[in-house]
N, C-alpha and C positions, 0 to 999 in steps of 0.2 A: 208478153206480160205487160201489165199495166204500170205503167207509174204515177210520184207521186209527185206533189210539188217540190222535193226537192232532187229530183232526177232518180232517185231510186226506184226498184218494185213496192208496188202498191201493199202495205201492209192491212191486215184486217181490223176493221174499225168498232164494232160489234158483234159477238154472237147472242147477247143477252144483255136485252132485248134484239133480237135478232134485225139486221138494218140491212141496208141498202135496194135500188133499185128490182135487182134479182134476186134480192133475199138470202144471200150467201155471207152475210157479216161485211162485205166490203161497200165502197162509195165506189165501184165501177162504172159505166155508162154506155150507150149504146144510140143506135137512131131511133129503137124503141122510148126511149128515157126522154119526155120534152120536156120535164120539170131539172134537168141535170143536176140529180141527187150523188154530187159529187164532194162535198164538205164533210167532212169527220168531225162534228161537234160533240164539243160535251155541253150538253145543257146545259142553262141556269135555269131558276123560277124565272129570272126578269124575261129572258128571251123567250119562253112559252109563254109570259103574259103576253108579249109583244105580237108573236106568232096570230095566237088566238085574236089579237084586237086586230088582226091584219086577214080574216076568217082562216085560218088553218090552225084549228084545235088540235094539238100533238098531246095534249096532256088526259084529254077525258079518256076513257078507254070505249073502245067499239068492237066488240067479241064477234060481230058478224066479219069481219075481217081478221079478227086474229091478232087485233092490237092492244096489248094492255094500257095504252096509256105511259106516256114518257115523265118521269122524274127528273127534279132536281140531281146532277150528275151524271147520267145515263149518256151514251155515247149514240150516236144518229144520224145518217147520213143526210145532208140538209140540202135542198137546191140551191145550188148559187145564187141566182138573184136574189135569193129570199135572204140568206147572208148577206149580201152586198146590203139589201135592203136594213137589215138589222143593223149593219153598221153603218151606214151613214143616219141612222136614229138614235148611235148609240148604246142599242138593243143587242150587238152580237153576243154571241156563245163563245169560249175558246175554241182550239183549231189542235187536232193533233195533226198535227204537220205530214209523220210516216203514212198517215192512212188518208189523206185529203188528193184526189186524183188531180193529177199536172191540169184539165180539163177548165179548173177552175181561176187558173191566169188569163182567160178571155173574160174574164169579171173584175176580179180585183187583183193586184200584186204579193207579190211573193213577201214585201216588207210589211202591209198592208196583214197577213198572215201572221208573220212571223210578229207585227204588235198585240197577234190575240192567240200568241200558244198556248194550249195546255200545258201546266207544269204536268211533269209524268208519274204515272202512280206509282 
């Protein structure tokens, strides 16, 4: 089983909007996966303005794929670098820690993380 960053099993990060790589709610990974959609974020507006001016629009919806379009709040499994990206702009999302796969310490730090936790709902 998978874990997460903080050595535990991977908890699920989304089923609504349904996320991850495989689309099973989790931030899983695999050598299919080159974008390592391994971050459990909960969006902001600011970080999907951010996304969007960096070209990956997460918020418009596109029905021929089955995506409604992400809100403010909604939880999504994000790539790494695109995280890392966000946060050295300032731009990240919080991080729910249980559902973020171990995968994503080849990018940033466990401290680094734990400065952009989701408080929990």
């Amino acid at each position: 089983m998978a874990q997460n960053v903080l050595g535990t099993e991977l908890e699920s990060c989304s089923t609504d909007p349904l996320t991850g790589f495989y689309r099973d709610g989790c931030c899983n990974t695999g050598s299919e996966d080159a974008g390592v959609h391994v971050v459990c974020a909960r969006v902001t507006d600011e970080f999907l303005a951010f996304s969007k001016q960096q070209g990956n629009d997460l918020s418009t919806p596109a029905p021929q794929y089955g995506f409604a379009g992400l809100k403010d709040g909604d939880q999504w499994c994000l790539c790494a670098a695109r995280w890392k990206e966000a946060l050295d702009a300032g731009a990240a999302p919080p991080v729910v820690l249980e559902a973020t796969h171990a995968a994503v310490l080849e990018w940033v730090s466990l401290d680094e993380l734990r400065g952009h936790e989701a408080p929990t709902r």
